[in-house]
N, CA, C and O atoms as a MOPAC input file, in Angstrom:
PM7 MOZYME 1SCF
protein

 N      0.82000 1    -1.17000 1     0.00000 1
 C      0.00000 1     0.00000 1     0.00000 1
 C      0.87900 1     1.25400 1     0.00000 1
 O      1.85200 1     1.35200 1     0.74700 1
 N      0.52100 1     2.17000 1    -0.82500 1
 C      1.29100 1     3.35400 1    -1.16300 1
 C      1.11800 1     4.52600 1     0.06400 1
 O     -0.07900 1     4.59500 1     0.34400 1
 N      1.80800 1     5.33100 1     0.76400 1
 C      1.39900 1     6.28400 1     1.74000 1
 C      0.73600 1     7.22700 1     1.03700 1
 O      0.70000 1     7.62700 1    -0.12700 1
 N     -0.02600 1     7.58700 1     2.56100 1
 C     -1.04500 1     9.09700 1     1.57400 1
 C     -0.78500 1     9.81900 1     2.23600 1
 O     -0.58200 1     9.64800 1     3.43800 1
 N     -0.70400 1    11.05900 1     1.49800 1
 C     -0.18600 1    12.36900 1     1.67300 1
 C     -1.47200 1    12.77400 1     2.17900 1
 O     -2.54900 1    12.30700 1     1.80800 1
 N     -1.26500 1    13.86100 1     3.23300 1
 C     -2.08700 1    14.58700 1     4.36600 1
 C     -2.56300 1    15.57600 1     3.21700 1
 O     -1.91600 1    16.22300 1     2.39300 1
 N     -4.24500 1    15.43600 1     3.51700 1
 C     -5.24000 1    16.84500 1     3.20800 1
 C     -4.18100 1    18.00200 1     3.20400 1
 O     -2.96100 1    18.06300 1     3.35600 1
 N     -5.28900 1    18.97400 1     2.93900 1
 C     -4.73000 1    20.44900 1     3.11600 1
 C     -4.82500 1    20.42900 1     4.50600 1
 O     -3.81600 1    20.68800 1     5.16200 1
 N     -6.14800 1    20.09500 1     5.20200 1
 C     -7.13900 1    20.62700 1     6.42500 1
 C     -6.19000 1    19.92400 1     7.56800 1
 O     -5.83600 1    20.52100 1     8.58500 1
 N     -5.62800 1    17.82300 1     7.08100 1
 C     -4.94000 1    17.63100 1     7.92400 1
 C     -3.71800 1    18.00000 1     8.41600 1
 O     -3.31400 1    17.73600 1     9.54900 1
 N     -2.79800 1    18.94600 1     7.10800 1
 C     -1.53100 1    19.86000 1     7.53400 1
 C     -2.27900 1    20.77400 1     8.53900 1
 O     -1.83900 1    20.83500 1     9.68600 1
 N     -3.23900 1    21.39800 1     8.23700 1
 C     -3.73900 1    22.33500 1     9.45000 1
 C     -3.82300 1    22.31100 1    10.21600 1
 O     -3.48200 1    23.31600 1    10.84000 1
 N     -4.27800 1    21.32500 1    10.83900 1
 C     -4.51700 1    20.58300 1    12.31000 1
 C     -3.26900 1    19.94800 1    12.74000 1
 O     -3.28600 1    19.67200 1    13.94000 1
 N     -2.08800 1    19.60200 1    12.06400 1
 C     -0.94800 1    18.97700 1    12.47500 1
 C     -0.17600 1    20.20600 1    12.74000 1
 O      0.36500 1    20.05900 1    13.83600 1
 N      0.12500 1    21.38100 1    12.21500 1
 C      0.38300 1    22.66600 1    12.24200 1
 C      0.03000 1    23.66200 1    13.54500 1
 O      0.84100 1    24.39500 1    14.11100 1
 N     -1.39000 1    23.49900 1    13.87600 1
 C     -1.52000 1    24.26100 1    15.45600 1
 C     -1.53300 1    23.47700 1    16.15400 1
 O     -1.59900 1    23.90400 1    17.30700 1
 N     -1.48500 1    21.78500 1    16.02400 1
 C     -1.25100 1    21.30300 1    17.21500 1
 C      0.20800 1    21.34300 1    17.66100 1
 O      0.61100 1    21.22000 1    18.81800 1
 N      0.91300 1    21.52900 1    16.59400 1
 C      2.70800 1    21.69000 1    16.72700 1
 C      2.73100 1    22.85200 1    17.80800 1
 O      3.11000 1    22.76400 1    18.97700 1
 N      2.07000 1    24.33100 1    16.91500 1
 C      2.26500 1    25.32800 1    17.63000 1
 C      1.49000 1    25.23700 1    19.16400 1
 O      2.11900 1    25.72400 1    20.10400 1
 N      0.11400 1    24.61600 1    19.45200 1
 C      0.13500 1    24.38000 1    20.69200 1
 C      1.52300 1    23.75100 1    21.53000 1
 O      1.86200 1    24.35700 1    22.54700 1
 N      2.18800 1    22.74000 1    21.17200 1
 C      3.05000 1    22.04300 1    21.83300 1
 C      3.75800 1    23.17700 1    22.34800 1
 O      3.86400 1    23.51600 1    23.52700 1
 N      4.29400 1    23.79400 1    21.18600 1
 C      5.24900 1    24.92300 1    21.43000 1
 C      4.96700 1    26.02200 1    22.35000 1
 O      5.75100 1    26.33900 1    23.24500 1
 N      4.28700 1    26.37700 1    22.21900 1
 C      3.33000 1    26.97200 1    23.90300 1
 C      3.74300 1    26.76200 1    25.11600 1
 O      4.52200 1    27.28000 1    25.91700 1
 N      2.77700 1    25.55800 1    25.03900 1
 C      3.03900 1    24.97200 1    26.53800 1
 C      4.20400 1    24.32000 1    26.78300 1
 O      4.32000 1    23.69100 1    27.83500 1
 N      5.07800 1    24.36200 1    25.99700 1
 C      6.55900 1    24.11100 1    26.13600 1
 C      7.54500 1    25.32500 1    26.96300 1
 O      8.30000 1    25.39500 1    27.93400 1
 N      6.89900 1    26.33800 1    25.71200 1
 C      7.55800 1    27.74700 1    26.40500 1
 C      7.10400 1    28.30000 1    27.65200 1
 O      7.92100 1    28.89300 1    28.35600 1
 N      5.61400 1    28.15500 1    28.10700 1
 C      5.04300 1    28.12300 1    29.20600 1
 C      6.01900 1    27.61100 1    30.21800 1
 O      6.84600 1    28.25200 1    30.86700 1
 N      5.74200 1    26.23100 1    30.22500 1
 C      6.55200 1    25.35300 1    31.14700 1
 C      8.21200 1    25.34500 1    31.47900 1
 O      8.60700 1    24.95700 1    32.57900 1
 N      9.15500 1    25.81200 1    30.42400 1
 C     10.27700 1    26.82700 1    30.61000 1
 C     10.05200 1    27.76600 1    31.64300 1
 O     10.38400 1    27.76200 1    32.82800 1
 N      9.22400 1    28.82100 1    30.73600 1
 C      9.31300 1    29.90500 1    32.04700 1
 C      9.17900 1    29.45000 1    33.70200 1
 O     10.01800 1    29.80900 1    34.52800 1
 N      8.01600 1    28.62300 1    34.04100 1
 C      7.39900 1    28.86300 1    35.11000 1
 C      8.69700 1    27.63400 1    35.86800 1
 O      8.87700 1    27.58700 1    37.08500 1
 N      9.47800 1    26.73500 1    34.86400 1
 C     10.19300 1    26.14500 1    35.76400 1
 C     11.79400 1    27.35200 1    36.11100 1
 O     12.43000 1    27.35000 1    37.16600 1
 N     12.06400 1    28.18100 1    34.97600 1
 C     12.86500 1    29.43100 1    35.53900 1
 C     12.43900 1    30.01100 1    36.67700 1
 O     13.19600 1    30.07900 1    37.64500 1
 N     11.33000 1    30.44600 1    36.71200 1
 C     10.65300 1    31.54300 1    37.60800 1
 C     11.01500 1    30.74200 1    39.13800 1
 O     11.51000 1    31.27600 1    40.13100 1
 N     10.64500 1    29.46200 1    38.99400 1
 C     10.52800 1    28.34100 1    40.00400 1
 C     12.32300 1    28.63400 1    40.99200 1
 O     12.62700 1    28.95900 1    42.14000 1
 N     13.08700 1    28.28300 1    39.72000 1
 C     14.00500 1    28.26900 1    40.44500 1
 C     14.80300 1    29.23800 1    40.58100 1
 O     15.81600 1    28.99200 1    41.23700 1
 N     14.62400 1    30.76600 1    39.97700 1
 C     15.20700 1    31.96200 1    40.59400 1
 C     14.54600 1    31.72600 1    42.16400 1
 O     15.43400 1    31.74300 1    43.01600 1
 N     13.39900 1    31.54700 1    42.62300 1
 C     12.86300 1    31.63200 1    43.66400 1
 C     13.33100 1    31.37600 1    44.78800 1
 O     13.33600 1    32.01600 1    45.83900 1
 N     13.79800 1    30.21700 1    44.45200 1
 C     14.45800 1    29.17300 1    45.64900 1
 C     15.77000 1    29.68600 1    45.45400 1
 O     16.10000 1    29.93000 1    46.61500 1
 N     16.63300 1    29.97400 1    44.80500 1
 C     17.51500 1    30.66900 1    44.74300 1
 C     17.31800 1    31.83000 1    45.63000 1
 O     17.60200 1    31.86100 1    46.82700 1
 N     16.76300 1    32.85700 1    44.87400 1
 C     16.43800 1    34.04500 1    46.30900 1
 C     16.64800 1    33.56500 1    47.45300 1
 O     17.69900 1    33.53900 1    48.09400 1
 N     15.57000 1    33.15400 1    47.72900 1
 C     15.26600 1    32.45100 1    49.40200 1
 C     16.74800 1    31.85900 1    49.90900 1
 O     17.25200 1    32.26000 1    50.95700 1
 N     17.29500 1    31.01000 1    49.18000 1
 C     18.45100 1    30.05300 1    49.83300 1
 C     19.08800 1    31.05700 1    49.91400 1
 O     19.85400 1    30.67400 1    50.79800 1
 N     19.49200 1    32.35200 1    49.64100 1
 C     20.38300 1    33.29000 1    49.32300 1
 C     19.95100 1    34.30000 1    50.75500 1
 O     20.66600 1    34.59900 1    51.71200 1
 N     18.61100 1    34.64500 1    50.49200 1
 C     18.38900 1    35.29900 1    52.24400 1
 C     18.54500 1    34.35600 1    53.22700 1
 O     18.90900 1    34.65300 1    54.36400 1
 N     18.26800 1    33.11600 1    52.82700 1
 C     18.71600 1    32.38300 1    54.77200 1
 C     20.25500 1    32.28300 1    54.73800 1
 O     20.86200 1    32.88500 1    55.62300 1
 N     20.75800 1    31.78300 1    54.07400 1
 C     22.70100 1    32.00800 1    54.17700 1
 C     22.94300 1    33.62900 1    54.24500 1
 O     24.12200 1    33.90100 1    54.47200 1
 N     22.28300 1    34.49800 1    54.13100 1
 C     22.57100 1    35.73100 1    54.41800 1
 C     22.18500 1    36.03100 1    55.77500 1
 O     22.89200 1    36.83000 1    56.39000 1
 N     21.23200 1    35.55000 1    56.31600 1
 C     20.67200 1    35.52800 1    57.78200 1
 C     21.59500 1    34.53700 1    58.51900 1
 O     21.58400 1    34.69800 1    59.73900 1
 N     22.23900 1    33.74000 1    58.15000 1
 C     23.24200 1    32.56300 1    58.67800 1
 C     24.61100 1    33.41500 1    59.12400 1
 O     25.33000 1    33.23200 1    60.10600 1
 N     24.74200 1    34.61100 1    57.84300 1
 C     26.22500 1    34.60600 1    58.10400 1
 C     25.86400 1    35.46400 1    59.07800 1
 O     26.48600 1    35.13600 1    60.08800 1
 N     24.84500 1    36.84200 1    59.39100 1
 C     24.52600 1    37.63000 1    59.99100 1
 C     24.94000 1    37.39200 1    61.62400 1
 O     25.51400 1    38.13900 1    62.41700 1
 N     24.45100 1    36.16100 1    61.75900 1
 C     23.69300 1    35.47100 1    62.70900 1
 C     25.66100 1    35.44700 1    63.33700 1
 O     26.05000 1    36.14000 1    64.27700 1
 N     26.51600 1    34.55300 1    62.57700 1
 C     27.71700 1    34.17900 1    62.75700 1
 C     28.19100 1    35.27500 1    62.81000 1
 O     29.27100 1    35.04900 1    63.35500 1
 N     28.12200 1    36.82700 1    62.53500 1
 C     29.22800 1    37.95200 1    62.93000 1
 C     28.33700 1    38.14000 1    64.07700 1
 O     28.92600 1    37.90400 1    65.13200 1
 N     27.06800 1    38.49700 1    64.22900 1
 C     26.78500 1    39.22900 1    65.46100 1
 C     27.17700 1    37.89600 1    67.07900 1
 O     27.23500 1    38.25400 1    68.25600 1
 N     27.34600 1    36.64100 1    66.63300 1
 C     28.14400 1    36.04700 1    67.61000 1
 C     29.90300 1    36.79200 1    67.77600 1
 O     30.60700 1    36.80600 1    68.78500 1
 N     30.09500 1    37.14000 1    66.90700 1
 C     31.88700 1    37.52900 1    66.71000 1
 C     31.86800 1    38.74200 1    67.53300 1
 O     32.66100 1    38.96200 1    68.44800 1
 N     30.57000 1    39.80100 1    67.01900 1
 C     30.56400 1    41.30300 1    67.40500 1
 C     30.01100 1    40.88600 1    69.30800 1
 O     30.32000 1    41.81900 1    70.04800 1
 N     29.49800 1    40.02400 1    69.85000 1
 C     29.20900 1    39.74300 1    70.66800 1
 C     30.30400 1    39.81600 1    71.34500 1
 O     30.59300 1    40.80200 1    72.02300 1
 N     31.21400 1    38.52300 1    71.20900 1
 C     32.24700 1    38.06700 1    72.10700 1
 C     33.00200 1    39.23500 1    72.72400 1
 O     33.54100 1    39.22300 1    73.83000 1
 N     32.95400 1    40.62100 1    71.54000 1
 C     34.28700 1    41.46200 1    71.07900 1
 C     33.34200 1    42.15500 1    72.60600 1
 O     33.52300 1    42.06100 1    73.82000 1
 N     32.30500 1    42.85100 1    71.73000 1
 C     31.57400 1    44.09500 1    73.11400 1
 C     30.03700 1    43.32600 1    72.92600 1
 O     29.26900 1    43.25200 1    71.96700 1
 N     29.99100 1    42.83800 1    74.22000 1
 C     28.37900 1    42.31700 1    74.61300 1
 C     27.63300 1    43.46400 1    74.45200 1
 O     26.65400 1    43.22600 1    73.74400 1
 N     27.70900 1    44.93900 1    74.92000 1
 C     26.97900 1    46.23100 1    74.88500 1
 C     26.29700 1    45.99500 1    73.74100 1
 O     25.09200 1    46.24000 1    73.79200 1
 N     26.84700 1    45.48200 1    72.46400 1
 C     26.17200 1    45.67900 1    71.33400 1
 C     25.15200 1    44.89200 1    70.83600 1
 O     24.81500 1    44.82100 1    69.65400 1
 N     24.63000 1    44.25300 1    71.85200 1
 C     23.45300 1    43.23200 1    71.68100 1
 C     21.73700 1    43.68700 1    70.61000 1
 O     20.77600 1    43.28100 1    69.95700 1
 N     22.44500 1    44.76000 1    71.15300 1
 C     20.73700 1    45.87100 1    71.10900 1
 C     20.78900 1    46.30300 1    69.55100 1
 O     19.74700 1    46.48700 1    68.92200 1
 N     21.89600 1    46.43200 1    69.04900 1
 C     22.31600 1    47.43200 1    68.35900 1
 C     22.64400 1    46.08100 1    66.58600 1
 O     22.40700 1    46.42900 1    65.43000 1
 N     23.27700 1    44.48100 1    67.06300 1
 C     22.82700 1    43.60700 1    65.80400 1
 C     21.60300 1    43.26300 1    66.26800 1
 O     20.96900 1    42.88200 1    65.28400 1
 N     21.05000 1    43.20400 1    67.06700 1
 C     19.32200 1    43.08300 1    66.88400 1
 C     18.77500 1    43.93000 1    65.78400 1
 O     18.29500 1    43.74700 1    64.66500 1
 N     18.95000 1    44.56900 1    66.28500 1
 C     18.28800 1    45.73600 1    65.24200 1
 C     18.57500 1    45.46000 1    63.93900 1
 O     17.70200 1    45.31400 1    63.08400 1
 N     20.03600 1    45.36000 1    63.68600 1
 C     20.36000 1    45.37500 1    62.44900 1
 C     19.72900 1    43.84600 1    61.62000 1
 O     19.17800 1    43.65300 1    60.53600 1
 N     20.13100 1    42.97100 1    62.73600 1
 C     19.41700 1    41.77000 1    61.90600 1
 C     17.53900 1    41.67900 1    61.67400 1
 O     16.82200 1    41.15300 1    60.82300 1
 N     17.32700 1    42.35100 1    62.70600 1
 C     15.81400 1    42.66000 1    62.24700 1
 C     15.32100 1    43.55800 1    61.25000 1
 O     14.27600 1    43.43500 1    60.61100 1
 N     16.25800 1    44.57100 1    61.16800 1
 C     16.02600 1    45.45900 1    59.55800 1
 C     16.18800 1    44.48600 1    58.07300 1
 O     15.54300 1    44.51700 1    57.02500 1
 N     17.07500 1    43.83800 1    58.41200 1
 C     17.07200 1    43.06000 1    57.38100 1
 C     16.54300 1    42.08300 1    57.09800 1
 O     16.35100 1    41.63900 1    55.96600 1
 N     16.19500 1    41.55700 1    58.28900 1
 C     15.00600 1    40.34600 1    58.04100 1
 C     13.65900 1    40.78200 1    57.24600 1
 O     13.31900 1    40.22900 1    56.19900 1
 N     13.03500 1    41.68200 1    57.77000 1
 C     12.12000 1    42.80900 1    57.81000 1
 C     12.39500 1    43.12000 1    55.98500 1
 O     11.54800 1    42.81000 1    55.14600 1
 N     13.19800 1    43.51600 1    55.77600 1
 C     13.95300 1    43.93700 1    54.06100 1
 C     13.52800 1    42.89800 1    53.37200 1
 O     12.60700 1    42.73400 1    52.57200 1
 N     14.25200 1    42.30300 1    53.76200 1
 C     13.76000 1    40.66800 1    53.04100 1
 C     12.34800 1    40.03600 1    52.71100 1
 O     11.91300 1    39.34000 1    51.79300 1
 N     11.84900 1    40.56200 1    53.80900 1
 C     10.58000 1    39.71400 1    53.70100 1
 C      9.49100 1    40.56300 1    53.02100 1
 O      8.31300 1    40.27400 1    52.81000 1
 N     10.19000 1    41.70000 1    52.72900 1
 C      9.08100 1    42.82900 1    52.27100 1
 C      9.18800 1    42.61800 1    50.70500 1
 O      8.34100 1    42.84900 1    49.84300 1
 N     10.44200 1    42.12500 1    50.58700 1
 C     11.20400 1    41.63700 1    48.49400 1
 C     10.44800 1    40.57200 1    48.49100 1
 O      9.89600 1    40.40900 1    47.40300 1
 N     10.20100 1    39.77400 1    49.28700 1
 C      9.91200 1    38.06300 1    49.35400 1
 C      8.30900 1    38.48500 1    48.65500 1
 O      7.88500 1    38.14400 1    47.55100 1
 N      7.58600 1    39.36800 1    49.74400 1
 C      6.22000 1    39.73800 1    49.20200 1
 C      5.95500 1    40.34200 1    48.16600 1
 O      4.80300 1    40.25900 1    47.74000 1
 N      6.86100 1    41.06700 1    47.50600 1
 C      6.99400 1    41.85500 1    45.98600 1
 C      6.45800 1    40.89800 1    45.40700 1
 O      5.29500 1    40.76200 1    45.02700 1
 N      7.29900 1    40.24600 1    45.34300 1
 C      7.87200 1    38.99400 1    44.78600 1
 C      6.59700 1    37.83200 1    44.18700 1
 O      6.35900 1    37.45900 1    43.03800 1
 N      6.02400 1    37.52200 1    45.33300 1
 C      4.93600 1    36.33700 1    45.64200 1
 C      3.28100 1    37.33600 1    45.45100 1
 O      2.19800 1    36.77400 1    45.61200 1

Protein backbone atom coordinates (compact mmCIF):
# COMPACT_ATOMS: atom_id res chain seq x y z
CA UNK A 1 0.00 0.00 0.00
CA UNK A 2 1.29 3.35 -1.16
CA UNK A 3 1.40 6.28 1.74
CA UNK A 4 -1.05 9.10 1.57
CA UNK A 5 -0.19 12.37 1.67
CA UNK A 6 -2.09 14.59 4.37
CA UNK A 7 -5.24 16.84 3.21
CA UNK A 8 -4.73 20.45 3.12
CA UNK A 9 -7.14 20.63 6.43
CA UNK A 10 -4.94 17.63 7.92
CA UNK A 11 -1.53 19.86 7.53
CA UNK A 12 -3.74 22.34 9.45
CA UNK A 13 -4.52 20.58 12.31
CA UNK A 14 -0.95 18.98 12.48
CA UNK A 15 0.38 22.67 12.24
CA UNK A 16 -1.52 24.26 15.46
CA UNK A 17 -1.25 21.30 17.21
CA UNK A 18 2.71 21.69 16.73
CA UNK A 19 2.27 25.33 17.63
CA UNK A 20 0.13 24.38 20.69
CA UNK A 21 3.05 22.04 21.83
CA UNK A 22 5.25 24.92 21.43
CA UNK A 23 3.33 26.97 23.90
CA UNK A 24 3.04 24.97 26.54
CA UNK A 25 6.56 24.11 26.14
CA UNK A 26 7.56 27.75 26.40
CA UNK A 27 5.04 28.12 29.21
CA UNK A 28 6.55 25.35 31.15
CA UNK A 29 10.28 26.83 30.61
CA UNK A 30 9.31 29.90 32.05
CA UNK A 31 7.40 28.86 35.11
CA UNK A 32 10.19 26.14 35.76
CA UNK A 33 12.87 29.43 35.54
CA UNK A 34 10.65 31.54 37.61
CA UNK A 35 10.53 28.34 40.00
CA UNK A 36 14.00 28.27 40.45
CA UNK A 37 15.21 31.96 40.59
CA UNK A 38 12.86 31.63 43.66
CA UNK A 39 14.46 29.17 45.65
CA UNK A 40 17.52 30.67 44.74
CA UNK A 41 16.44 34.04 46.31
CA UNK A 42 15.27 32.45 49.40
CA UNK A 43 18.45 30.05 49.83
CA UNK A 44 20.38 33.29 49.32
CA UNK A 45 18.39 35.30 52.24
CA UNK A 46 18.72 32.38 54.77
CA UNK A 47 22.70 32.01 54.18
CA UNK A 48 22.57 35.73 54.42
CA UNK A 49 20.67 35.53 57.78
CA UNK A 50 23.24 32.56 58.68
CA UNK A 51 26.23 34.61 58.10
CA UNK A 52 24.53 37.63 59.99
CA UNK A 53 23.69 35.47 62.71
CA UNK A 54 27.72 34.18 62.76
CA UNK A 55 29.23 37.95 62.93
CA UNK A 56 26.78 39.23 65.46
CA UNK A 57 28.14 36.05 67.61
CA UNK A 58 31.89 37.53 66.71
CA UNK A 59 30.56 41.30 67.40
CA UNK A 60 29.21 39.74 70.67
CA UNK A 61 32.25 38.07 72.11
CA UNK A 62 34.29 41.46 71.08
CA UNK A 63 31.57 44.10 73.11
CA UNK A 64 28.38 42.32 74.61
CA UNK A 65 26.98 46.23 74.89
CA UNK A 66 26.17 45.68 71.33
CA UNK A 67 23.45 43.23 71.68
CA UNK A 68 20.74 45.87 71.11
CA UNK A 69 22.32 47.43 68.36
CA UNK A 70 22.83 43.61 65.80
CA UNK A 71 19.32 43.08 66.88
CA UNK A 72 18.29 45.74 65.24
CA UNK A 73 20.36 45.38 62.45
CA UNK A 74 19.42 41.77 61.91
CA UNK A 75 15.81 42.66 62.25
CA UNK A 76 16.03 45.46 59.56
CA UNK A 77 17.07 43.06 57.38
CA UNK A 78 15.01 40.35 58.04
CA UNK A 79 12.12 42.81 57.81
CA UNK A 80 13.95 43.94 54.06
CA UNK A 81 13.76 40.67 53.04
CA UNK A 82 10.58 39.71 53.70
CA UNK A 83 9.08 42.83 52.27
CA UNK A 84 11.20 41.64 48.49
CA UNK A 85 9.91 38.06 49.35
CA UNK A 86 6.22 39.74 49.20
CA UNK A 87 6.99 41.85 45.99
CA UNK A 88 7.87 38.99 44.79
CA UNK A 89 4.94 36.34 45.64
Amino acid sequence: MLPVKPTNQESIVLQNANQFKLEVARDLSKQITLSQRDSLLIQDALNKVNDLSTLEQEILKLNPQASQRTNFLIACFCASIAERLKGEY
